[in-house]
C-alpha positions in Angstrom: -86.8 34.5 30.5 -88.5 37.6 32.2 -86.8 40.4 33.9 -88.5 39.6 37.2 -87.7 36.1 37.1 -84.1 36.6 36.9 -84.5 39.2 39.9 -86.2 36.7 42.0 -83.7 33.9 41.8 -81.1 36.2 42.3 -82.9 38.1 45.2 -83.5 34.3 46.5 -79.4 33.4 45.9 -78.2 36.3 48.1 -80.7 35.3 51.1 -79.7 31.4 50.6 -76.0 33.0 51.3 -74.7 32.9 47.5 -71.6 35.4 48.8 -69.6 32.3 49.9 -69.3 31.0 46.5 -65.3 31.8 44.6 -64.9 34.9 43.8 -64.0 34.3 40.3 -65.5 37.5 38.8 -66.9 40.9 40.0 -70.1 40.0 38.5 -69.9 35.7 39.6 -73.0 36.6 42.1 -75.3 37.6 40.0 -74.1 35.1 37.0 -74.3 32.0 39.9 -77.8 33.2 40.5 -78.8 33.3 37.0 -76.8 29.5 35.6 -78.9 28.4 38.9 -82.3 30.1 37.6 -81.2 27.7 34.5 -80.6 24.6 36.2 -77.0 24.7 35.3 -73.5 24.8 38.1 -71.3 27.6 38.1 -69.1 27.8 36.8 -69.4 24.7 34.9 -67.1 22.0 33.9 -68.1 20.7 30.3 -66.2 17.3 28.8 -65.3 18.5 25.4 -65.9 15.4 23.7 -65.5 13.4 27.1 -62.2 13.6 28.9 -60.1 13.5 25.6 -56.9 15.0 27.1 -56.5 11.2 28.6 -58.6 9.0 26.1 -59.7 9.1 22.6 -62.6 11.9 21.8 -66.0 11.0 21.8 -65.6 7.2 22.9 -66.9 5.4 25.6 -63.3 5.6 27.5 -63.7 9.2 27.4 -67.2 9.6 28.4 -66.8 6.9 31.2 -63.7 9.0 32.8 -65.4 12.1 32.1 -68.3 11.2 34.0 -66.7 9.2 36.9 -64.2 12.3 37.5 -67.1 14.2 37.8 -67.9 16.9 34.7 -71.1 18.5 34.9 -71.9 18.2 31.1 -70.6 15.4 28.7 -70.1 17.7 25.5 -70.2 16.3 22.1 -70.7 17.1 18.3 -73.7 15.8 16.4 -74.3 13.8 13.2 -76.2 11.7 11.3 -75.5 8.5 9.4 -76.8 7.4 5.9 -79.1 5.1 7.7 -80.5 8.8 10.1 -79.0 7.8 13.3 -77.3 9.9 15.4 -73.6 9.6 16.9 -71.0 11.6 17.8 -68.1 12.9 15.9 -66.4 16.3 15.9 -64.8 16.1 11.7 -66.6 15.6 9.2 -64.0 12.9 7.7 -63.3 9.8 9.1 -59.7 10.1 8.4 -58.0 11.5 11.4 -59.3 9.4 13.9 -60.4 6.0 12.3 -59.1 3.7 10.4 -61.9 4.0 7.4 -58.5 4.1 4.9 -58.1 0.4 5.5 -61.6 -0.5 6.1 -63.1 1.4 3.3 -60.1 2.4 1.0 -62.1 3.5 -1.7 -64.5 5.5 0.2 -61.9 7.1 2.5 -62.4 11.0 1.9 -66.3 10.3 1.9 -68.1 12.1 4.6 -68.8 10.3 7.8 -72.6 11.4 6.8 -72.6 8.8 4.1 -71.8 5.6 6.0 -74.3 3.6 7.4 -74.4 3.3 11.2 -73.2 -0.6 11.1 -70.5 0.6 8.4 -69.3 3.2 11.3 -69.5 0.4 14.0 -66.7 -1.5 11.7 -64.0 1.2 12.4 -61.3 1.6 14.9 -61.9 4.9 16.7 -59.5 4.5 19.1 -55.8 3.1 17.8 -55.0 6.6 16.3 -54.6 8.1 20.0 -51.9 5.8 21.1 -50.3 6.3 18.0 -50.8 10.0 18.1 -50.3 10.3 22.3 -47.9 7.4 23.1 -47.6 8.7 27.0 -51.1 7.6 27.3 -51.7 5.0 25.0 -53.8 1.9 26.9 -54.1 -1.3 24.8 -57.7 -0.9 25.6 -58.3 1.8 23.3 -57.1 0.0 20.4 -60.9 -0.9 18.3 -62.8 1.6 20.1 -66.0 2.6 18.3 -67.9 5.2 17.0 -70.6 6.5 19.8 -74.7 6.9 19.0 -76.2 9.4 21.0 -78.2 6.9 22.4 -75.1 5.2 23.9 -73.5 8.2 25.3 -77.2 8.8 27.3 -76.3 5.0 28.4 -73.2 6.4 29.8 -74.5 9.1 31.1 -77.2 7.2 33.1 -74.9 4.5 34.2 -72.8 5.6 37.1 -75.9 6.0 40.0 -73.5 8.6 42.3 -73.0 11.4 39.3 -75.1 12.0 36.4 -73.6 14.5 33.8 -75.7 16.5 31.9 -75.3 16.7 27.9 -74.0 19.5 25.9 -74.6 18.8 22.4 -73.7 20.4 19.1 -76.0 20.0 16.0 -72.9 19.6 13.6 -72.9 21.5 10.3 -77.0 21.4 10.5 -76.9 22.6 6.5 -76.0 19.3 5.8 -78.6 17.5 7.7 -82.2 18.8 7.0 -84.0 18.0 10.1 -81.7 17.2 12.5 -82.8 19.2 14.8 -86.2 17.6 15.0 -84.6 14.2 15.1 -82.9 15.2 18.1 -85.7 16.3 19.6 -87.6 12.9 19.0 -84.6 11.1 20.6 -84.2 13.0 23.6 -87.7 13.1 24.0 -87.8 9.0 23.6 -85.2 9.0 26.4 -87.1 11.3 28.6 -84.1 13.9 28.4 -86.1 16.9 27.7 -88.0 17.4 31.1 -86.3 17.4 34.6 -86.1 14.2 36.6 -88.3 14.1 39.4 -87.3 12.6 43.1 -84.5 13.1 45.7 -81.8 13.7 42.7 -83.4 16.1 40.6 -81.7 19.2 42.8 -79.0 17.6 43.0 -77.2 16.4 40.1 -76.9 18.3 36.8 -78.3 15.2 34.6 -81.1 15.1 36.5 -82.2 19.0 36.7 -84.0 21.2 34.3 -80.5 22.2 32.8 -79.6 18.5 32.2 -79.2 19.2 28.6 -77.9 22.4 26.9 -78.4 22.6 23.0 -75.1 24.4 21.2 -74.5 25.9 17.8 -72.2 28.1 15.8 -75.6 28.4 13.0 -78.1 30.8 13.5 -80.8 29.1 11.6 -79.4 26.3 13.5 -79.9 28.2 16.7 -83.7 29.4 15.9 -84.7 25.6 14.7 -83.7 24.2 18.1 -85.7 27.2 19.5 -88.8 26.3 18.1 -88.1 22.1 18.3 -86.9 23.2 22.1 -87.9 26.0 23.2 -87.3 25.2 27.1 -84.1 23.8 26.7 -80.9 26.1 26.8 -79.4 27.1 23.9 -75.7 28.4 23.6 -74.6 30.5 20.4 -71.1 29.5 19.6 -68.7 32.2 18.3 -66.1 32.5 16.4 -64.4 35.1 14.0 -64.3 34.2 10.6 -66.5 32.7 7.6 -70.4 31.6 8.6 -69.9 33.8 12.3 -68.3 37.2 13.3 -67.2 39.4 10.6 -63.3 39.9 11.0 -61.7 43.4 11.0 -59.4 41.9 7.7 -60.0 39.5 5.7 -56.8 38.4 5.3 -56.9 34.6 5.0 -53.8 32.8 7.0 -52.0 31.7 3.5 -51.5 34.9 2.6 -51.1 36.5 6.5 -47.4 35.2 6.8 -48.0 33.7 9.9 -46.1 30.4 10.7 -48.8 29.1 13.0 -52.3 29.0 12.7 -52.5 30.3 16.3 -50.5 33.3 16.1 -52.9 33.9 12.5 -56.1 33.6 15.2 -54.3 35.6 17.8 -54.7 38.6 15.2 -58.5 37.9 14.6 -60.8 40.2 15.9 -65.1 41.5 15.4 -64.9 44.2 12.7 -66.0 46.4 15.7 -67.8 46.2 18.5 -71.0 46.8 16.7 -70.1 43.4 15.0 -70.2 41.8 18.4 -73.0 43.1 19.7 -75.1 42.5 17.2 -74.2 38.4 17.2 -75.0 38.9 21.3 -78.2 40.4 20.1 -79.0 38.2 17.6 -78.8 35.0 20.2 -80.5 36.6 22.7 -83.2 37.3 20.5 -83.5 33.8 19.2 -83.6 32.2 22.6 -80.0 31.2 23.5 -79.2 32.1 27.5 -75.9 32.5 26.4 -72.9 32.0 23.8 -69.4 30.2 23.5 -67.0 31.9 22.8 -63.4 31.0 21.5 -60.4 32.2 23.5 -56.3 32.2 22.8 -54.4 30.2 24.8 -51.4 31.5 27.0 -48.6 28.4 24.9 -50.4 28.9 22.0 -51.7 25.4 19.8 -54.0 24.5 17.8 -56.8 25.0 19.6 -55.9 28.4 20.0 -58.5 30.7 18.6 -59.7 34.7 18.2 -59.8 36.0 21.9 -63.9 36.5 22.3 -63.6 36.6 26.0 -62.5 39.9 26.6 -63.7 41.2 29.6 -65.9 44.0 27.6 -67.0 41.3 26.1 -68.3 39.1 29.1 -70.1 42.3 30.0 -72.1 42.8 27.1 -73.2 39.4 27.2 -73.5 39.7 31.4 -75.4 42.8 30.6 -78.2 40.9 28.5 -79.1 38.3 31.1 -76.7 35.7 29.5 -74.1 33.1 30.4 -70.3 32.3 28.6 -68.7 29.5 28.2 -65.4 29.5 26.8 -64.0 26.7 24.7 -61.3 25.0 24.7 -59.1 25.5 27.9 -56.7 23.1 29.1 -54.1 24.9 31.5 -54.4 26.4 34.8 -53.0 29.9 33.2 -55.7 29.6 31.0 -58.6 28.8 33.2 -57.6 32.1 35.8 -57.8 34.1 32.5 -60.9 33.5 31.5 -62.4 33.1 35.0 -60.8 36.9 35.7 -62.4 37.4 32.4 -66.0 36.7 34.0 -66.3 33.5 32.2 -69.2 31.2 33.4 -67.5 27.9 32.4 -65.0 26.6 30.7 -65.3 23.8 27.6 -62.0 21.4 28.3 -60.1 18.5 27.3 -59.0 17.8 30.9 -61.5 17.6 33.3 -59.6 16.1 35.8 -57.6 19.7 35.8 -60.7 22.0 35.5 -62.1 20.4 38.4 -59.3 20.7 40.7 -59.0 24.2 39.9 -62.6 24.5 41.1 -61.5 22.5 43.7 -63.7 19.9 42.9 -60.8 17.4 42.2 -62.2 13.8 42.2 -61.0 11.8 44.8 -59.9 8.9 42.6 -57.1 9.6 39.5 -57.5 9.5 36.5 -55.5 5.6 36.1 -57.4 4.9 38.7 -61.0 5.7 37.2 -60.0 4.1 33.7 -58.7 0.7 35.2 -62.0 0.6 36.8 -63.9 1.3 33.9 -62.2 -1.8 32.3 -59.4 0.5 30.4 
């Protein structure tokens, strides 16, 4: 995006009285100004694989609440089946959250990549929440299935008072040639790729020119979804460690001595800042509008990572005209950090708590909102 461009929608912000938004950051003004120039809220509140805090990732009952609660992005991760049709699943084995074992005993360490997309309908994607999160087990999320992206746009499209946007990872791309192209064709069929027009398109994110936003932790990933989509936003994902940022040691976590894999992450930092900066530089360059970084969490966990959302980090990344969003936050402590931090949104598992520390806090719980969805 040109210089002058950026200048003008923030030039336009400040008249349009962009001062009363939260002061989350020094810099929040002039980041507000350019998520807007984007079509994308600040800060935003992105679904990590739906509301999966409450319900099982990446099913409807998570996308349903996700949406209904009111997320601005609906994130998910990206693969394809045997039979090339997309769905959503973060691993790339079946066995943590389906019941392939029993289904398909033989084929149970097989990838999810090489089942056929009626073979993934067969499988239980939901029991092994209430058996892993007993507190909020619902018999309703026993048999759960597997998603396509098709039916996550469904979902997306179905409530006519919100609209989330999508926020979708291409998977480990190396080990589908051409994915990136397939997506393309789909979102294309679906009419995803060019803003809505009418009364809505202003208004909700799903409906504006920032309804989708590409992600990916691959750079050749990154520059093939540049030239399949090259006016759709693109996020880099970072992380320290093999395939990303160079670490300062590498010092694997067997042979670190840590207990937790957290406190191992905790001690993972760029090999300098030159490191950094040159994986900013490198996504600028191939069209992203911004990154997503990891962060470590106050408690800890396992979704505790290498802290990339320092605030000299923010800054370098402010400094080249580009947005962060920080994955995955799920506490209060957590979300102040990385707001202080000059975050530009946050990548969570609860979205009923980001909102309400936006103070966007739906006006319905979150019992409330699954019951009505049939949950």
């Amino acid at each position: 995006m040109p210089d002058t461009f950026g200048k003008s929608a923030l030039l336009l912000s400040l008249i349009l009285g962009m001062g009363s938004a939260p002061a989350y950051s020094a810099t929040s003004t002039t980041e507000a100004a350019l998520a807007s120039a984007h079509g994308i809220p600040h800060p935003a509140v992105i679904a990590h694989r739906g509301a999966s805090f409450d319900a099982p990732e990446s099913t409807a009952a998570a996308y349903t609440l996700a949406r209904d609660l009111g997320a601005d992005y609906l994130e998910m991760d990206l693969q394809r089946s045997k039979d090339g049709v997309l769905f959503a699943l973060h691993d790339n084995s079946l066995l943590r959250t389906t019941d392939v074992a029993k289904k398909f005993p033989e084929r149970k360490d097989s990838p999810a990549s090489a089942f056929t997309l009626a073979e993934l309908k067969t499988l239980d994607a939901g029991s092994w929440f209430n058996q892993a999160y007993p507190d909020r087990a619902r018999p309703a999320y026993v048999g759960l299935p597997i998603l396509t992206l098709d039916e996550i746009i469904d979902i997306a499209q179905a409530n006519p008072n919100h609209t989330p946007g999508l926020y979708i990872e291409t998977k480990e791309p190396a080990q589908f040639p051409g994915i990136e192209h397939d997506l393309k064709n789909k979102l294309s069929e679906r009419d995803w790729l060019a803003p809505a027009t009418g009364a809505k398109a202003n208004l909700q994110v799903g409906q504006g020119k920032g309804r989708v936003i590409l992600q990916t932790f691959d750079k050749n990933s990154l520059e093939l979804l540049q030239k399949e989509m090259p006016d759709t936003p693109k996020i880099l994902l970072l992380w320290v460690g093999e395939g990303s940022i160079t670490p300062e040691t590498s010092l694997s976590f067997a042979d670190s001595g840590e207990k937790d894999k957290a406190a191992y992450y905790a001690k993972q930092h760029p090999k300098d800042k030159a490191e950094f900066i040159n994986w900013i530089d490198f996504a600028k360059a191939s069209g992203a509008i911004g990154t997503g970084p990891s962060a470590a969490l106050t408690h800890g966990g396992e979704q505790s990572y290498a802290d990339l959302i320092q605030p000299w980090m923010n800054t370098v990344t402010h400094d080249r005209g580009m947005l962060v969003h920080a994955y995955t936050l799920d506490e209060p402590v957590d979300f102040k950090k990385a707001m202080d931090a000059g975050a530009d949104g946050i990548f969570t598992n609860r979205t009923s708590e980001l909102l309400k520390f936006y103070q966007r806090p739906s006006a319905q719980s979150v019992s409330q909102l699954l019951e009505n969805n049939g949950y």
